[in-house]
N, CA, C and O atoms as CSV, one atom per row, in Angstrom:
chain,resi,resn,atom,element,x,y,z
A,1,UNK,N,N,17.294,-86.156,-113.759
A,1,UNK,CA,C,17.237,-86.116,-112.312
A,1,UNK,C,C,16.222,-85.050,-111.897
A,1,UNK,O,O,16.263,-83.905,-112.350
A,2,UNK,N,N,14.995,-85.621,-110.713
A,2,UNK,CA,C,14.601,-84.474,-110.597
A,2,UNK,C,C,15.563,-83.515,-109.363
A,2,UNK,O,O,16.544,-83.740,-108.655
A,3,UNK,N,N,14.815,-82.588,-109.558
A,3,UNK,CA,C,15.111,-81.562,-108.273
A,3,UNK,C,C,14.051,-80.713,-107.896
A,3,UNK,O,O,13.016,-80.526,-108.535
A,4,UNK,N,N,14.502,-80.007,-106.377
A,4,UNK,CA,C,13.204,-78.824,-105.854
A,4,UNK,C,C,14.724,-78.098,-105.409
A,4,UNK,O,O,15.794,-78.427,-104.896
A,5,UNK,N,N,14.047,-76.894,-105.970
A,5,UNK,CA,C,14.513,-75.415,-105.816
A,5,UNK,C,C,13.705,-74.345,-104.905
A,5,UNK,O,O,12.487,-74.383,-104.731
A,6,UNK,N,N,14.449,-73.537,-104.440
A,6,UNK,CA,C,14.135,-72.673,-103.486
A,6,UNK,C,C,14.801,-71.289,-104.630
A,6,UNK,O,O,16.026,-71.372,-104.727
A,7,UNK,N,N,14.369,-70.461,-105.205
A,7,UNK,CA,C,14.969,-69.454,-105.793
A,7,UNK,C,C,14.209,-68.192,-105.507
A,7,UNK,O,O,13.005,-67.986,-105.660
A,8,UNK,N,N,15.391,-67.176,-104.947
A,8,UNK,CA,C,14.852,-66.148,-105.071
A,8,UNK,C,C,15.843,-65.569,-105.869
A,8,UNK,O,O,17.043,-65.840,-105.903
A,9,UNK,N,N,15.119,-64.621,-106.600
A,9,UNK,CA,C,15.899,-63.590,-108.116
A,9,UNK,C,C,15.987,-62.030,-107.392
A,9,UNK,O,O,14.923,-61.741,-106.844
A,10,UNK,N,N,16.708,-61.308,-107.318
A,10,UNK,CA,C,16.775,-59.820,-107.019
A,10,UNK,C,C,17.233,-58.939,-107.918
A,10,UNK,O,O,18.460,-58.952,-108.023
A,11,UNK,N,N,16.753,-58.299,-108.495
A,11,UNK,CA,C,17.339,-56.972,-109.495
A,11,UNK,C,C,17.651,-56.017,-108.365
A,11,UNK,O,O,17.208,-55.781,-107.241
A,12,UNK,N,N,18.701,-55.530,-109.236
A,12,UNK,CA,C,19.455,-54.281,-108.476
A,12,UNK,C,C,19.412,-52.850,-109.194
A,12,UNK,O,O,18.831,-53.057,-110.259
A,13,UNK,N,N,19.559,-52.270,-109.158
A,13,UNK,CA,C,19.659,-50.957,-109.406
A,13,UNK,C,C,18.209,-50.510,-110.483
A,13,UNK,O,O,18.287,-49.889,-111.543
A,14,UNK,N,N,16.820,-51.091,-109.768
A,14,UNK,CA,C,15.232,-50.910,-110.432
A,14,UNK,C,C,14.344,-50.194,-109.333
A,14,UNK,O,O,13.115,-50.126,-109.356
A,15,UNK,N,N,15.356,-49.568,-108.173
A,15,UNK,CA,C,14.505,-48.975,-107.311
A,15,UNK,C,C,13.843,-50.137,-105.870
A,15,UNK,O,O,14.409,-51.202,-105.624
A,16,UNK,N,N,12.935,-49.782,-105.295
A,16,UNK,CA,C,12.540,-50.294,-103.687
A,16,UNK,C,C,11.721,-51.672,-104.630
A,16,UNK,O,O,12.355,-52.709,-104.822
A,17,UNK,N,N,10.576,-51.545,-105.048
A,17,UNK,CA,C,9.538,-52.549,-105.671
A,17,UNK,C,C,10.246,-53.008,-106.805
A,17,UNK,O,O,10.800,-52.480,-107.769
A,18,UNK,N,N,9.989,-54.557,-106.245
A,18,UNK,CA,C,10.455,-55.875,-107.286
A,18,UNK,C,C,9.113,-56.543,-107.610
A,18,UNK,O,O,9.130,-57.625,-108.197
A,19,UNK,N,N,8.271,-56.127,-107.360
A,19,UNK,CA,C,6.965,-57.267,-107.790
A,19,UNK,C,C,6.861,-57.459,-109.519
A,19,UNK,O,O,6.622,-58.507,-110.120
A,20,UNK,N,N,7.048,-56.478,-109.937
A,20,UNK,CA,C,6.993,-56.536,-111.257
A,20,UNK,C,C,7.862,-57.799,-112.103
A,20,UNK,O,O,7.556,-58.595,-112.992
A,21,UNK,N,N,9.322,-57.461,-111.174
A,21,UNK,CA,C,10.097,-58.424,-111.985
A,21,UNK,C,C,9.285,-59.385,-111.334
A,21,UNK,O,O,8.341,-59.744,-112.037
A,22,UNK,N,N,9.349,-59.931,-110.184
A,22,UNK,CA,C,8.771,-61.600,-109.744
A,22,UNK,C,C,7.628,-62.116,-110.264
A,22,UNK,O,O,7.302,-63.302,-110.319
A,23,UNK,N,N,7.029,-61.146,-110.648
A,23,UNK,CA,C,5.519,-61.313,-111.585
A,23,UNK,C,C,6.023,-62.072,-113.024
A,23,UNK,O,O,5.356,-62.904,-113.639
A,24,UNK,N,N,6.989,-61.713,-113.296
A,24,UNK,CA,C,7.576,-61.819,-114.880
A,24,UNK,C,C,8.197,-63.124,-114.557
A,24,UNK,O,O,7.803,-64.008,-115.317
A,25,UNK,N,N,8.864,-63.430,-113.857
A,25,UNK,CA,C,9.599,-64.555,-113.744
A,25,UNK,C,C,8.762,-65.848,-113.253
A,25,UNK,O,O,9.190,-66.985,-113.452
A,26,UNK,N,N,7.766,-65.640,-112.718
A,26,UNK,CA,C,6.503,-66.415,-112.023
A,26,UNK,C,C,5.706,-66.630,-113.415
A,26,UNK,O,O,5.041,-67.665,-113.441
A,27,UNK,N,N,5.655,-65.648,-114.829
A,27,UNK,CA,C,5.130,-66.024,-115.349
A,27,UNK,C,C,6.177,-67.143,-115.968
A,27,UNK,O,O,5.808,-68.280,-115.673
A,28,UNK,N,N,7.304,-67.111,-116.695
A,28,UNK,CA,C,8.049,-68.001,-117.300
A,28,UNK,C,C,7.712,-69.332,-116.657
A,28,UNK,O,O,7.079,-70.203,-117.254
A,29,UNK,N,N,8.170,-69.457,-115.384
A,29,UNK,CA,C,7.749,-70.823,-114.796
A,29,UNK,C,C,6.676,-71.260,-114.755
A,29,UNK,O,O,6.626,-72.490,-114.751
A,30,UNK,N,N,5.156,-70.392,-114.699
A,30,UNK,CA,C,3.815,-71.051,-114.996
A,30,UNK,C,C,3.954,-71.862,-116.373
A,30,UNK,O,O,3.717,-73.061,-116.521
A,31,UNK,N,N,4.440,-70.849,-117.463
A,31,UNK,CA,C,4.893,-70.932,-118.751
A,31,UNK,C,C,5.251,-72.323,-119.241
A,31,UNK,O,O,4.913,-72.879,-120.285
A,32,UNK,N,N,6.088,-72.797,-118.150
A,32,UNK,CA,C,6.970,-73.918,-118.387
A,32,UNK,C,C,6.453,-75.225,-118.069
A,32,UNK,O,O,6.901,-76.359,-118.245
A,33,UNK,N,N,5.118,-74.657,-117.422
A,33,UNK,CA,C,4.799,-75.765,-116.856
A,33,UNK,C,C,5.117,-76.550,-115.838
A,33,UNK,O,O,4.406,-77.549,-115.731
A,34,UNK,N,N,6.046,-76.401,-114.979
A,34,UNK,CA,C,6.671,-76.831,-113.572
A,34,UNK,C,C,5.655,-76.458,-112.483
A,34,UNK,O,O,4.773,-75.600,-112.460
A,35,UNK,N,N,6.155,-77.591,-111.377
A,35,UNK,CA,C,5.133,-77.166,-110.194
A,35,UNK,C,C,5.671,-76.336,-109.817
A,35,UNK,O,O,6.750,-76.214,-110.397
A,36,UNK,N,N,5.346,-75.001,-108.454
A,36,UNK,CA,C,6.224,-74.150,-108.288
A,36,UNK,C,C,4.863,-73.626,-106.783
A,36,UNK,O,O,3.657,-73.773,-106.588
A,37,UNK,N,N,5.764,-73.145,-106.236
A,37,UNK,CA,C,4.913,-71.867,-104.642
A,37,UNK,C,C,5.571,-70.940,-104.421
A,37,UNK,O,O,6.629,-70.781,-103.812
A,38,UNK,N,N,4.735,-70.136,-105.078
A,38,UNK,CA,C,5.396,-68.494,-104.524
A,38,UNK,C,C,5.200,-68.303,-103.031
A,38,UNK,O,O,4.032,-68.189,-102.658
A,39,UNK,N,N,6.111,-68.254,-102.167
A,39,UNK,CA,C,6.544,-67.533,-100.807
A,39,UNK,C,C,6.741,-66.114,-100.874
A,39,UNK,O,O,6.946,-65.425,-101.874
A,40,UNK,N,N,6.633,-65.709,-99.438
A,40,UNK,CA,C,7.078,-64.313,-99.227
A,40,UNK,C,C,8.675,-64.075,-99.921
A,40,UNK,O,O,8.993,-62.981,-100.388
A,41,UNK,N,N,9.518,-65.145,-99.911
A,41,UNK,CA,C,11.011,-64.433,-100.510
A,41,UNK,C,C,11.530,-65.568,-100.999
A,41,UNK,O,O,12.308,-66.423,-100.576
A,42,UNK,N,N,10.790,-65.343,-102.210
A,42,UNK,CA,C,11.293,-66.820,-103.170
A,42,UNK,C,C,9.797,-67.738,-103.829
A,42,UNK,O,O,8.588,-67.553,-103.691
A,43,UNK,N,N,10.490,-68.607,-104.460
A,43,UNK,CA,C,9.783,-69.300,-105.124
A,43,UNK,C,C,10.044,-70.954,-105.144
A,43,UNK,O,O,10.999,-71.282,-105.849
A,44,UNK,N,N,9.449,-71.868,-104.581
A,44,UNK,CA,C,9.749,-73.377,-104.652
A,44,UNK,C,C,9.554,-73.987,-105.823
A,44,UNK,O,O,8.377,-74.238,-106.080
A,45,UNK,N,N,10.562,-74.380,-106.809
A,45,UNK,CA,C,10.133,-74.974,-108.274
A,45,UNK,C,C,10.432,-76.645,-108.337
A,45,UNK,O,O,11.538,-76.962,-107.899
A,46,UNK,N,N,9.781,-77.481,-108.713
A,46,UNK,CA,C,10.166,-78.605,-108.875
A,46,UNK,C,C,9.967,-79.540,-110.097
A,46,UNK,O,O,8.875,-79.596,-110.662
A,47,UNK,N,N,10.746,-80.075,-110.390
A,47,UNK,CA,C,10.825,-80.590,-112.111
A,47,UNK,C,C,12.058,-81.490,-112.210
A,47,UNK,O,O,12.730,-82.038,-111.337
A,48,UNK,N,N,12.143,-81.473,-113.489
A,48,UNK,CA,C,14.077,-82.146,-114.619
A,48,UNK,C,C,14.307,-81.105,-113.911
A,48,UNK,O,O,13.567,-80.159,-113.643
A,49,UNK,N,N,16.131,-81.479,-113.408
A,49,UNK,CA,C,17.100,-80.193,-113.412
A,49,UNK,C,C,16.843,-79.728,-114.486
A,49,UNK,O,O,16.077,-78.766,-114.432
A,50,UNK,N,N,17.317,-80.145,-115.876
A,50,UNK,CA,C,17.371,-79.216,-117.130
A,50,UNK,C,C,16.699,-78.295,-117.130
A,50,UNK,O,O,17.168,-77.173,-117.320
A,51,UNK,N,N,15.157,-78.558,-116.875
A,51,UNK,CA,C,14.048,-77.478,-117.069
A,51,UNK,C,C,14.010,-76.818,-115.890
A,51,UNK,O,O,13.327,-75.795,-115.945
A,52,UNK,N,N,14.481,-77.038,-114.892
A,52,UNK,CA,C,14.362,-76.369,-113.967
A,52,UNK,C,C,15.180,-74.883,-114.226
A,52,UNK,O,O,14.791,-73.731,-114.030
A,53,UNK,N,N,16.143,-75.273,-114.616
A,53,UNK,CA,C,17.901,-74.287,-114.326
A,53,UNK,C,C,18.128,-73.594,-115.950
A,53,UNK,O,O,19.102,-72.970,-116.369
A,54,UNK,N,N,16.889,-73.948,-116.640
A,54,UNK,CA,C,16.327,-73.475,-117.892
A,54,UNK,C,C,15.396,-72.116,-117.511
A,54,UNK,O,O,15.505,-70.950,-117.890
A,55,UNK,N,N,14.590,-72.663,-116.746
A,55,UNK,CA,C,13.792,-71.420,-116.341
A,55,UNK,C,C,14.472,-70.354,-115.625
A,55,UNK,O,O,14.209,-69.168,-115.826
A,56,UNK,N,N,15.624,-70.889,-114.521
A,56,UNK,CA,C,16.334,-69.785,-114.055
A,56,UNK,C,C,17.147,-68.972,-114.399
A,56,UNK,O,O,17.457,-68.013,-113.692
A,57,UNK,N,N,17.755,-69.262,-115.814
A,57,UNK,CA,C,18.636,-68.688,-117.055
A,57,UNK,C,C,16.887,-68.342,-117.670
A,57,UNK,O,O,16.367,-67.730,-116.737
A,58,UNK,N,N,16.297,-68.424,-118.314
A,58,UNK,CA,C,14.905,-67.715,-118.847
A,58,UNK,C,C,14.964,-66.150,-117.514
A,58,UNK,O,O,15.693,-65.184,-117.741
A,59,UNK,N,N,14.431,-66.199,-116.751
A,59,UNK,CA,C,13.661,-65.834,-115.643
A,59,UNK,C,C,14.938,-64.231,-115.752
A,59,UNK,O,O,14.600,-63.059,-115.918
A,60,UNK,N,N,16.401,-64.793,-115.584
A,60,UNK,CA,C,17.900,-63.613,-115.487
A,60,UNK,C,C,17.914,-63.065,-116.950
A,60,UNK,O,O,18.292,-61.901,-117.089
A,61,UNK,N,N,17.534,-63.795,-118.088
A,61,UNK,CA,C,17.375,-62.980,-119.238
A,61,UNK,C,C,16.257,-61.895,-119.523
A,61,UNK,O,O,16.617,-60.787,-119.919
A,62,UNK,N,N,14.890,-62.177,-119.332
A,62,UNK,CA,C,13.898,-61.757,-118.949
A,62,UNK,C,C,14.314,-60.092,-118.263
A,62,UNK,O,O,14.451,-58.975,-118.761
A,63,UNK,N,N,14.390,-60.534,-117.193
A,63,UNK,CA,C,14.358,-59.179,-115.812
A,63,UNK,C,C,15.919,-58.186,-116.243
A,63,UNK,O,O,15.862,-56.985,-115.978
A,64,UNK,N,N,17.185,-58.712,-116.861
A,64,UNK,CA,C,17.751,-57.815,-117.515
A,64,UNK,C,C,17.027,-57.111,-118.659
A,64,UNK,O,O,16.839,-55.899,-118.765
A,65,UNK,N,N,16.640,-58.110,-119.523
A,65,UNK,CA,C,15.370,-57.003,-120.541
A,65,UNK,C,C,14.808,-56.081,-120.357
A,65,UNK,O,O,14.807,-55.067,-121.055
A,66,UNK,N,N,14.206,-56.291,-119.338
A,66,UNK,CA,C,13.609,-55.196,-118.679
A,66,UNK,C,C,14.220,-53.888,-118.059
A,66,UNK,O,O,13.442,-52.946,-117.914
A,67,UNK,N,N,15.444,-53.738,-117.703
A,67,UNK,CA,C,15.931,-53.247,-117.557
A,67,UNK,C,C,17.083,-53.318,-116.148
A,67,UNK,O,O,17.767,-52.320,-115.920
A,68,UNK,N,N,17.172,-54.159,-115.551
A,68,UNK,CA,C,17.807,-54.458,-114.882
A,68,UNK,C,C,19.435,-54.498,-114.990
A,68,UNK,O,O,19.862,-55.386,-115.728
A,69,UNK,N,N,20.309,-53.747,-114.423
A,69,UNK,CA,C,21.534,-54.239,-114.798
A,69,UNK,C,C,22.389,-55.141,-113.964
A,69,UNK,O,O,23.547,-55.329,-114.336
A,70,UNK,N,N,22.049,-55.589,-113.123
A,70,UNK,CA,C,22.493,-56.304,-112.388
A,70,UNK,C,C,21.116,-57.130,-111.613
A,70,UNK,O,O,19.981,-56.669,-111.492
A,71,UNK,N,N,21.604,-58.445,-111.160
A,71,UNK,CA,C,20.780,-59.679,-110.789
A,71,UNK,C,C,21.570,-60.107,-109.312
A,71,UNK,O,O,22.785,-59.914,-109.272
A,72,UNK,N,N,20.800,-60.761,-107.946
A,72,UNK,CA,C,21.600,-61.605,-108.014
A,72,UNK,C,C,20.658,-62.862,-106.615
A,72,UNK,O,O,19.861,-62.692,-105.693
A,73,UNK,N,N,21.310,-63.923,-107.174
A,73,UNK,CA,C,20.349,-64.524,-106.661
A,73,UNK,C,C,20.874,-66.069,-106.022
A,73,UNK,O,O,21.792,-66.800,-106.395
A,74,UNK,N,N,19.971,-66.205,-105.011
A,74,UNK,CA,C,20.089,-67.363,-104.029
A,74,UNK,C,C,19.654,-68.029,-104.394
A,74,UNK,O,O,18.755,-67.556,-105.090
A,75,UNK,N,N,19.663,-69.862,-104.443
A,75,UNK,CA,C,19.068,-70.873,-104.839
A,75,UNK,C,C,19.598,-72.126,-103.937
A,75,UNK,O,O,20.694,-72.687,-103.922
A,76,UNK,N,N,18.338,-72.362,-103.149
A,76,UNK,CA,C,19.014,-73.737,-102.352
A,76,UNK,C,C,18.013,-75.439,-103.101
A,76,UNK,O,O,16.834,-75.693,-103.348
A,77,UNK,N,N,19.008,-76.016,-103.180
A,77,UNK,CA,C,18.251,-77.116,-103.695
A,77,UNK,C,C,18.269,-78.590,-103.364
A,77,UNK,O,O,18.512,-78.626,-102.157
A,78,UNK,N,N,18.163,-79.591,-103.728
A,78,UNK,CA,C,18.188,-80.532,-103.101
A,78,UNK,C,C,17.626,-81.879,-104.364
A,78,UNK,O,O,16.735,-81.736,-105.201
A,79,UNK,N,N,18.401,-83.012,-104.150
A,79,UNK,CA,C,17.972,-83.996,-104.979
A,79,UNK,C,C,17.702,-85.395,-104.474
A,79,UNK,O,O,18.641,-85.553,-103.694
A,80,UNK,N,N,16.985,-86.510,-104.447
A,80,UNK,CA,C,17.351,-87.700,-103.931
A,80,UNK,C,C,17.140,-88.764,-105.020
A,80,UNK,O,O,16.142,-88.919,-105.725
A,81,UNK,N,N,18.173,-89.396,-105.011
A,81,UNK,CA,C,17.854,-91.088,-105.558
A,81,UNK,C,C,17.583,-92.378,-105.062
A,81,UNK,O,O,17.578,-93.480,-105.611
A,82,UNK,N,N,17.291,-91.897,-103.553
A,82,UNK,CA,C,16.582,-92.841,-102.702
A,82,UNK,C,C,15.240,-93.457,-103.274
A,82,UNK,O,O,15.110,-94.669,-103.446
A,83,UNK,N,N,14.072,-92.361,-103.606
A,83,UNK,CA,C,12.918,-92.285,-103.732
A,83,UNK,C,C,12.468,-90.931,-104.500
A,83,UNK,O,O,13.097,-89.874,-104.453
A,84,UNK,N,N,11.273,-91.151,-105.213
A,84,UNK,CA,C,10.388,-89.447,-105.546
A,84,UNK,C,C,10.216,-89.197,-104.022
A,84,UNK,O,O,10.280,-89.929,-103.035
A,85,UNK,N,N,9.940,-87.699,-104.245
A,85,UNK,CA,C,10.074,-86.729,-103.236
A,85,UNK,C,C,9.395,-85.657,-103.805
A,85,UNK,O,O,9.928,-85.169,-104.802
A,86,UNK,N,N,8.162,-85.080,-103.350
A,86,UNK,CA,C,7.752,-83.896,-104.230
A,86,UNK,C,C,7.310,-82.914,-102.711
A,86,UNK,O,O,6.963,-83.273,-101.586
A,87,UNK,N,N,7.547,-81.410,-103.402
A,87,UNK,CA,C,7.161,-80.268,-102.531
A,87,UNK,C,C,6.358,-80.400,-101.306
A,87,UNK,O,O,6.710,-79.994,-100.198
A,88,UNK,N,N,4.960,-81.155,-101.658
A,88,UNK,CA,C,4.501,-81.387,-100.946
A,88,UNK,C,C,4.511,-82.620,-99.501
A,88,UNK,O,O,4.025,-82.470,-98.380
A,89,UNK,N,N,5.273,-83.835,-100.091
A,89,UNK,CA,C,5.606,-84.687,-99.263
A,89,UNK,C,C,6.351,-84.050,-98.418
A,89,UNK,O,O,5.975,-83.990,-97.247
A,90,UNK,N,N,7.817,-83.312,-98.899
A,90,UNK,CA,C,8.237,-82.853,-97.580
A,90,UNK,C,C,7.926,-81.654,-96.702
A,90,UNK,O,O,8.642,-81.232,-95.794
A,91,UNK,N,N,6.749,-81.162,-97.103
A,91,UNK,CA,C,6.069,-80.295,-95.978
A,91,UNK,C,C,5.327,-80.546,-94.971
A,91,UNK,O,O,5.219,-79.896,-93.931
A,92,UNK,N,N,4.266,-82.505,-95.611
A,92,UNK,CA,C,3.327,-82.851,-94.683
A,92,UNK,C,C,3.923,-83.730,-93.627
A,92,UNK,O,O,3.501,-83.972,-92.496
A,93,UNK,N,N,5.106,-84.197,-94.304
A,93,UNK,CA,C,6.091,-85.052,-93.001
A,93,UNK,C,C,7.125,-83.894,-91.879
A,93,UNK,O,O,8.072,-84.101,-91.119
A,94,UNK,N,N,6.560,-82.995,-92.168
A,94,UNK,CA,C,6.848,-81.806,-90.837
A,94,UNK,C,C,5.450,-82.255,-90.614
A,94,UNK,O,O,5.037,-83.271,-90.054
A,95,UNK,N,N,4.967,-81.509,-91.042
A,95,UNK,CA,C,3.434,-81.644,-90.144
A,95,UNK,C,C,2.825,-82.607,-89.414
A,95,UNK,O,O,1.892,-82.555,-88.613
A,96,UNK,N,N,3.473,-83.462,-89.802
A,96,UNK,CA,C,3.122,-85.353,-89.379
A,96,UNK,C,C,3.502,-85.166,-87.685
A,96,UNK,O,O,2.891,-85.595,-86.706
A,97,UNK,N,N,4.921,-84.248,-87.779
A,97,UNK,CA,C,5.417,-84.227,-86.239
A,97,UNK,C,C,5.150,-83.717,-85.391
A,97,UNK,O,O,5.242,-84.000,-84.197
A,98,UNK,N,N,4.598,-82.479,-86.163
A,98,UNK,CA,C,3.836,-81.665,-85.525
A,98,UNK,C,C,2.774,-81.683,-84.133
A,98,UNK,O,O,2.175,-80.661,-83.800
């Protein structure tokens, strides 16, 4: 099944600046090969669930490595078996209304 994800990851107790971790976790998913758009607070990934929710277990192993002791994180997502549906279709059919 595919899916598109909305994930943002937060480490806790690493101080004010997170770029480092999101840098690290942005790399796994380049890594993986998935489409993906980094936003101001979060990241849009789209793929297989499997690989998707693979990278997001990758991404929480990762940023504890680093030193993180605590994670915690939002993920809104969405699936259809109507039709494909990719990132981009449902951004330009806003824009369509626009």
């Amino acid at each position: 099944m595919n899916v598109i994800i909305d994930l943002c990851v937060v480490p806790l107790g690493v101080g004010l600046s997170v770029s480092k971790y999101v840098a690290a976790c942005q790399k796994i998913i380049n890594e993986a090969g998935l489409k993906s758009e980094l936003h101001a607070y979060g990241t849009n990934i789209e793929g297989e669930w499997d690989a998707v929710f693979d990278v997001v277990k990758q991404c929480h192993e990762k940023i504890h490595g680093m030193g993180a002791p605590r994670i915690t994180t939002t993920i809104k997502l969405g699936t259809r078996t109507d039709r494909d549906q990719t990132m981009e279709d449902k951004v330009e059919s806003v824009k369509e209304k626009l």
